[in-house]
C-alpha positions in Angstrom: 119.0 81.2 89.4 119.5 81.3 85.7 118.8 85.3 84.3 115.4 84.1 82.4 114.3 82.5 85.7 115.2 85.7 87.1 113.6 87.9 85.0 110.1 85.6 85.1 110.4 86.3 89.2 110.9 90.3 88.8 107.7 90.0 86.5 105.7 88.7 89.4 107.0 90.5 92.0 105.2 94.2 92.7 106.7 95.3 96.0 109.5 97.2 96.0 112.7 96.9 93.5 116.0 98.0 95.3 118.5 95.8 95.1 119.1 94.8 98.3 115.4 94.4 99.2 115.7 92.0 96.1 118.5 90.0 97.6 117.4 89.4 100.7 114.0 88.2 99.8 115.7 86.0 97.5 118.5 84.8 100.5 115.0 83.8 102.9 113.6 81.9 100.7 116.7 79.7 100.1 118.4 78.3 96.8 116.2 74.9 97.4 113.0 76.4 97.0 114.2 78.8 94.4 115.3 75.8 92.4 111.9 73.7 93.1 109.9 76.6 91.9 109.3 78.4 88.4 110.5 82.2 88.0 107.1 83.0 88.0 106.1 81.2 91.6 109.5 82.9 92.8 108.0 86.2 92.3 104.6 85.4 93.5 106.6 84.2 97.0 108.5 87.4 97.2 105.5 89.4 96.0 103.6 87.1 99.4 106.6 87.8 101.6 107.2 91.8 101.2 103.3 91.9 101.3 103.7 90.1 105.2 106.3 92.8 106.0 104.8 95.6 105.3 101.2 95.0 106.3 103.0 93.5 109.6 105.4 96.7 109.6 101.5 98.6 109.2 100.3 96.9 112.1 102.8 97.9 114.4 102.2 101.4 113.4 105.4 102.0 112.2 107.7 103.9 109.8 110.8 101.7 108.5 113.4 102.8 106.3 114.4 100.0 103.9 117.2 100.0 101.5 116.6 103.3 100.4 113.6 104.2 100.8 110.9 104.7 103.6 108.3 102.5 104.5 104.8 105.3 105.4 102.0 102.7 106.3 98.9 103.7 104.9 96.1 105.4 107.1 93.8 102.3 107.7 96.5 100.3 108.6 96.2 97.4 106.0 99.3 98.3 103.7 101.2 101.1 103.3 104.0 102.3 100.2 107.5 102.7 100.2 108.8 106.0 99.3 112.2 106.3 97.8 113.9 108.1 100.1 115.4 110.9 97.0 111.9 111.8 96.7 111.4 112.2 100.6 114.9 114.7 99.9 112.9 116.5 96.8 110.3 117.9 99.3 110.9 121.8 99.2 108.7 123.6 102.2 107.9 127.5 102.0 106.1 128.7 105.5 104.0 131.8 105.4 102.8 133.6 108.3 99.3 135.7 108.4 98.1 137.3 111.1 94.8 138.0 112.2 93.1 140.3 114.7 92.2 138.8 117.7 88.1 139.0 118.2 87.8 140.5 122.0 91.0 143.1 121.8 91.6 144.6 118.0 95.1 145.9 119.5 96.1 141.8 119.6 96.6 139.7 117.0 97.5 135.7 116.4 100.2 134.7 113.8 98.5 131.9 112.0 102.3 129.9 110.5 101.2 128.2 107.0 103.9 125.4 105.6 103.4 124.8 102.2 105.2 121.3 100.5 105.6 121.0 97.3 106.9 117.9 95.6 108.5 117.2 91.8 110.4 114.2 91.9 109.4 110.8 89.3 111.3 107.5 89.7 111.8 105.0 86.2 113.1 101.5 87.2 
């Protein structure tokens, strides 16, 4: 596929950009197609087939990690997000610990263990 082609079927694809998630949407749907369709449609069919994945992927309830990033399906189970998996590593985690009397004995107490995430991390592609 010629690089303006190319380019036209990036601009119509919104799922996820790594390379390699890229090429092999591009390798299933096969150099004939490719060649019978405008860069546009190309990117509306990959745009279709990562959308199939991942609300399948969401389905079944599961976590995936592709290419390099992780695949979190969403709550309702009718999509989900990728999330680069350098952002997943930028996670820092402090844990604090309280303790609070217990109500029937005021010798006792219960450790109450707090983890706090925090996240900084922004991705330009």
């Amino acid at each position: 596929m010629n690089s303006l082609k190319y380019a036209n079927a990036l601009r119509n694809f919104h799922g996820h950009q790594g390379p390699q998630t890229r090429s092999a949407i591009l390798a299933e749907i096969g150099p004939e197609l490719i060649a019978s369709l405008t860069g546009a449609q190309v990117g509306s069919v990959m745009d279709a087939m990562q959308r199939a994945r991942a609300n399948a992927k969401a389905e079944a309830g599961g976590f995936d990690v592709c290419d390099d990033s992780l695949y979190v399906p969403s709550a309702d189970r009718t999509g989900g997000m990728l999330v680069p998996l350098l952002a997943l590593r930028a996670i820092k985690r402090e844990t604090s610990i309280t303790h609070r009397p217990a109500h029937n004995d005021p010798t006792q107490s219960f450790a109450d263990t707090i983890n706090h995430y925090t996240l900084d991390f922004s991705e330009n592609f």
